[in-house]
C-alpha positions as MATLAB code, in Angstrom:
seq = 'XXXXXXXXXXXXXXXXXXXXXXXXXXXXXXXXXXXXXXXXXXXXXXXXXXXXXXXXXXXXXXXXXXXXXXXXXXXXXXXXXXXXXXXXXXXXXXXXXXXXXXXXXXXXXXXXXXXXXXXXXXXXXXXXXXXXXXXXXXXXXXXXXXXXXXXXXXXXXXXXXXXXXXXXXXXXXXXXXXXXXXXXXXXXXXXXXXXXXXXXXXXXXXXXXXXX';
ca = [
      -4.687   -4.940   11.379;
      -6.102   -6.462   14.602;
      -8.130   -4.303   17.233;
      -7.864   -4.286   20.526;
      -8.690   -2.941   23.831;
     -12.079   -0.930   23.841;
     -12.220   -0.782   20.442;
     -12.016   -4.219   19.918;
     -14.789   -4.576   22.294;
     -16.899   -2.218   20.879;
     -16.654   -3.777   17.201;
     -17.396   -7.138   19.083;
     -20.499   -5.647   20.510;
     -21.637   -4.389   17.070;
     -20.702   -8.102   15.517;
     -22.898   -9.380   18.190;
     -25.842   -6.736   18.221;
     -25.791   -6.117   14.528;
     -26.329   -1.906   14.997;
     -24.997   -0.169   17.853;
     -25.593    3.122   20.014;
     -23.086    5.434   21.874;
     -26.056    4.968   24.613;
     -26.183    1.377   24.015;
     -22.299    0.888   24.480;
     -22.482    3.347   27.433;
     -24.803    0.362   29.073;
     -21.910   -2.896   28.167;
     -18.681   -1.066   28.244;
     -17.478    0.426   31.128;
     -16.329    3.712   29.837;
     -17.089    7.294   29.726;
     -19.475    8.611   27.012;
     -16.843   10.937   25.555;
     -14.542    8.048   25.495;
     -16.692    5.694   23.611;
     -17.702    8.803   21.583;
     -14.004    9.340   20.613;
     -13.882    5.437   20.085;
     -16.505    5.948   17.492;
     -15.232    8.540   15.481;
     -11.803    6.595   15.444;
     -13.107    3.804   13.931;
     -15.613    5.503   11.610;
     -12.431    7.322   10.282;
     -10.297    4.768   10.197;
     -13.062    2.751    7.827;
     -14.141   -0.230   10.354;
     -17.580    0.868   11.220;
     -20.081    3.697    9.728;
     -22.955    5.783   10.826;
     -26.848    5.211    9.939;
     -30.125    6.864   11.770;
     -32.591    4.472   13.110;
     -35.652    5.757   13.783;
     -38.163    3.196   16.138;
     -41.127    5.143   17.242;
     -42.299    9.103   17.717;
     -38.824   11.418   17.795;
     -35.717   12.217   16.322;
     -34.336    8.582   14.821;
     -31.300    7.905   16.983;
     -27.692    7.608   15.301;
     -26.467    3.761   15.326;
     -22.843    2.185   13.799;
     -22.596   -0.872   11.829;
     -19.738   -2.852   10.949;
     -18.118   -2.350    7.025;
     -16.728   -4.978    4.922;
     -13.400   -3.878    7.061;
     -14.762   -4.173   10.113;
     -16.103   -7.515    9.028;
     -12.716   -8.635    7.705;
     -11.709   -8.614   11.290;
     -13.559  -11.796   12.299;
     -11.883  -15.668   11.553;
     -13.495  -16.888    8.208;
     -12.852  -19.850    6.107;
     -13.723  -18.314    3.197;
     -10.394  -18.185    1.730;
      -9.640  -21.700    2.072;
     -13.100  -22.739    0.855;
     -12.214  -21.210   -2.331;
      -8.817  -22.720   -2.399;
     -10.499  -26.094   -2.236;
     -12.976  -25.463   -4.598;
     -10.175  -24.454   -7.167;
      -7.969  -27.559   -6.128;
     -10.980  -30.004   -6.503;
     -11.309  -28.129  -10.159;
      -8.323  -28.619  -10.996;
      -8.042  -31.996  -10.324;
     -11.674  -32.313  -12.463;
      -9.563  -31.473  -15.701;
     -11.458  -27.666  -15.338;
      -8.050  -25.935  -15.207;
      -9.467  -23.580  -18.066;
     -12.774  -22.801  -15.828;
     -10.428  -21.506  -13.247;
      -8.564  -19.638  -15.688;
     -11.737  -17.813  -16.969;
     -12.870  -17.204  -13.724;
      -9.876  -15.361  -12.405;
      -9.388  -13.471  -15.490;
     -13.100  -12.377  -14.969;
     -12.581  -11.219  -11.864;
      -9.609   -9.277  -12.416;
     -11.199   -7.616  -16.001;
     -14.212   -6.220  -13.187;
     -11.556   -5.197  -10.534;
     -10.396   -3.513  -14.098;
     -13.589   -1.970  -14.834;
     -14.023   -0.929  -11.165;
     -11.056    0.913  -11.086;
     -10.820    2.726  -14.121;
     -14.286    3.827  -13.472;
     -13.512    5.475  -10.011;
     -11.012    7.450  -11.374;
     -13.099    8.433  -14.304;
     -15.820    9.545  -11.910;
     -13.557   11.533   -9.857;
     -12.471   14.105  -12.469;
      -8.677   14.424  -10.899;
      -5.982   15.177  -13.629;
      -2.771   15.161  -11.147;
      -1.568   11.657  -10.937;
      -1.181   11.778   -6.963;
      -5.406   12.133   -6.171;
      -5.898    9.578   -9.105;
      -3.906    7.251   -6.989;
      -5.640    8.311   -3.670;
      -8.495    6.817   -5.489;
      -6.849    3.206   -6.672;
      -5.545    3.055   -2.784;
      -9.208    3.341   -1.425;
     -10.093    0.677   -3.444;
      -7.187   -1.410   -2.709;
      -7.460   -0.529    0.814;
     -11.002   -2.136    0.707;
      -9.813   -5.037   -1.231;
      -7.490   -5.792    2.120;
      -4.247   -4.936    0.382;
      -3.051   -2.373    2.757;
      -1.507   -0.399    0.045;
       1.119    2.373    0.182;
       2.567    4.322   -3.098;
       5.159    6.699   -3.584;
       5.865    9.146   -6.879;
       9.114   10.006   -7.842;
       9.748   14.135   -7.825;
       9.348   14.285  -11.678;
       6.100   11.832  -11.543;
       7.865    9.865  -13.915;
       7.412    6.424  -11.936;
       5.510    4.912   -9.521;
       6.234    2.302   -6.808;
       3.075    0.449   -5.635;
       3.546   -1.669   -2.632;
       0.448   -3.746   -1.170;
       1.368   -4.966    2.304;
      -1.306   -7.553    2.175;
      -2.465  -10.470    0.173;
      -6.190  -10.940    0.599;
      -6.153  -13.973   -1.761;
      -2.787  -16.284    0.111;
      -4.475  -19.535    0.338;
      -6.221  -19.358   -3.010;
      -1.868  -18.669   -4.565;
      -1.094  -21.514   -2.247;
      -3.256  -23.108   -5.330;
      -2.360  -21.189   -7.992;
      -0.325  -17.593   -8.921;
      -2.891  -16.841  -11.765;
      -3.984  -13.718   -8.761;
      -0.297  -12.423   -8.733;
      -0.290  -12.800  -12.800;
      -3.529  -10.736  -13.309;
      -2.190   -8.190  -10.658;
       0.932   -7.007  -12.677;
      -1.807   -7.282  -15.881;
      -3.686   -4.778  -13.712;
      -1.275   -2.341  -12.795;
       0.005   -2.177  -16.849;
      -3.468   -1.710  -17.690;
      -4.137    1.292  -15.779;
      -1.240    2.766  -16.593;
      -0.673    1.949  -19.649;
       3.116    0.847  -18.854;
       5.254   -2.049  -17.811;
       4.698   -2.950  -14.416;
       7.930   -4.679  -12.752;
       7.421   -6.991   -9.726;
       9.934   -6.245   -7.324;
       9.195   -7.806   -4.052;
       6.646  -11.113   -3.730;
       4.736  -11.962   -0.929;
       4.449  -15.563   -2.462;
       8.386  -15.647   -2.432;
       8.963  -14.491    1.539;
       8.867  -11.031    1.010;
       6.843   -8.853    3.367;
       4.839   -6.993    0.612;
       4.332   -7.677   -3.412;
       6.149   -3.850   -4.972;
       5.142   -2.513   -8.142;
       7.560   -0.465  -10.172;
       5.285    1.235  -12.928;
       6.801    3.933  -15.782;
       4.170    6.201  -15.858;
       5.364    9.287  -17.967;
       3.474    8.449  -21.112;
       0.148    7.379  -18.906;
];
C-alpha cells in the first residue's frame, strides 16, 4: 500500500538519510513535533519503519527510525523482473529442472520458517497460530486476511498480494508450491478458489482443518 502525504515524506527522508530523528524531521518537514511524533508511532505500528538508539558522543544516545523490509518494499525495484529473466534465460538453457529445484527450495524454507514460528510461540487455539502465519505473510508482501468458520472446522486464507507476479508471468511453479504450503501446515487439502494469475483480485485458500 502506497504512502503519502507526510508520511510519505518522512519515509523518503529516512530512504535518503539512512536513520532518522523526530528532531531531525522537525528541521525538513514543516510540521509540528507532536505531529511528526504521531507520524512516527503510525508507521512504527503499522510495520514500515522501527526504532534504534544512537548514541554519538557524551549523553543519553538519541532515539532514531530506520526503514524495514516494508518500508523498503515501498521504493520502485527491478528485482522482480531480474529474476524473471534470469529464470526465462534458464529455461531457454535446457535448466528447466534447476528452476524447479530452486523454487521447491525456497518454498521447503518458507516451510521450515513457518512451522517454526508457530512452534516457538506455544499457542494451542488455531486463531493466534494463524496471527503468527499472517505476520509472516504480511512480511512476505502478501497482504493476507483469514477467516475461521464458528466451529474452526475450515479456514479461508486469502492473500491480496502476489509478491512474486512477474516471476508467474514465467512460470506458476510459485502458485503450485503455495497450495503445497498451505496442505503442509495443515495437514489438509487446500482448495484454490480465487487466482490472482487468472484476473482475480486475490489467490483464496479453502483449507479443512478439523483433523490439523
Amino acid at each position: 500500500m502506497a504512502l503519502a502525504g507526510s508520511k510519505k515524506e518522512i519515509v523518503d527522508l529516512i530512504k535518503r538519510k539512512g536513520t532518522l530523528s523526530i528532531d531531525e524531521a522537525v528541521e525538513n518537514i514543516e510540521l509540528a513535533k507532536t505531529t511528526l511524533r504521531e507520524h512516527f508511532l503510525q508507521l512504527e505500528r503499522d510495520g514500515y519503519v522501527d526504532r534504534e538508539y544512537v548514541r554519538s558522543g557524551p549523553g543519553r544516545p538519541r532515539l532514531h527510525y530506520q526503514l524495514t523490509s516494508k518500508g523498503n518494499s515501498l521504493f520502485p525495484s527491478s528485482e522482480s523482473k531480474l529474476i524473471r529473466n534470469i529464470i526465462h534465460y534458464l529455461k531457454n538453457d535446457g535448466k528447466e529442472q534447476l528452476v524447479e529445484d530452486f523454487f521447491e527450495d525456497f518454498w521447503d524454507q518458507r516451510l521450515k520458517e513457518a512451522e517454526k514460528r508457530i512452534q516457538e510461540a506455544e499457542f494451542d487455539d488455531i486463531e493466534d497460530k494463524m496471527k503468527v502465519l499472517m505476520n509472516m505473510l504480511e512480511e512476505e508482501g502478501f497482504m493476507p486476511e483469514f477467516d475461521l468458520d464458528d466451529q474452526n472446522q475450515s479456514l479461508t486464507v486469502k492473500e491480496c498480494n502476489c509478491p512474486f507476479s512477474e516471476v508467474i508471468k514465467e512460470t506458476r511453479l510459485p502458485c503450485k508450491l503455495e497450495a503445497m504450503f498451505y496442505e503442509k501446515i495443515f495437514d489438509s487439502n487446500a482448495k484454490r478458489t480465487t487466482y490472482i494469475a487468472e484476473g482475480d483480485h486475490a489467490c483464496t485458500y479453502d483449507i479443512e482443518i478439523s483433523n490439523s
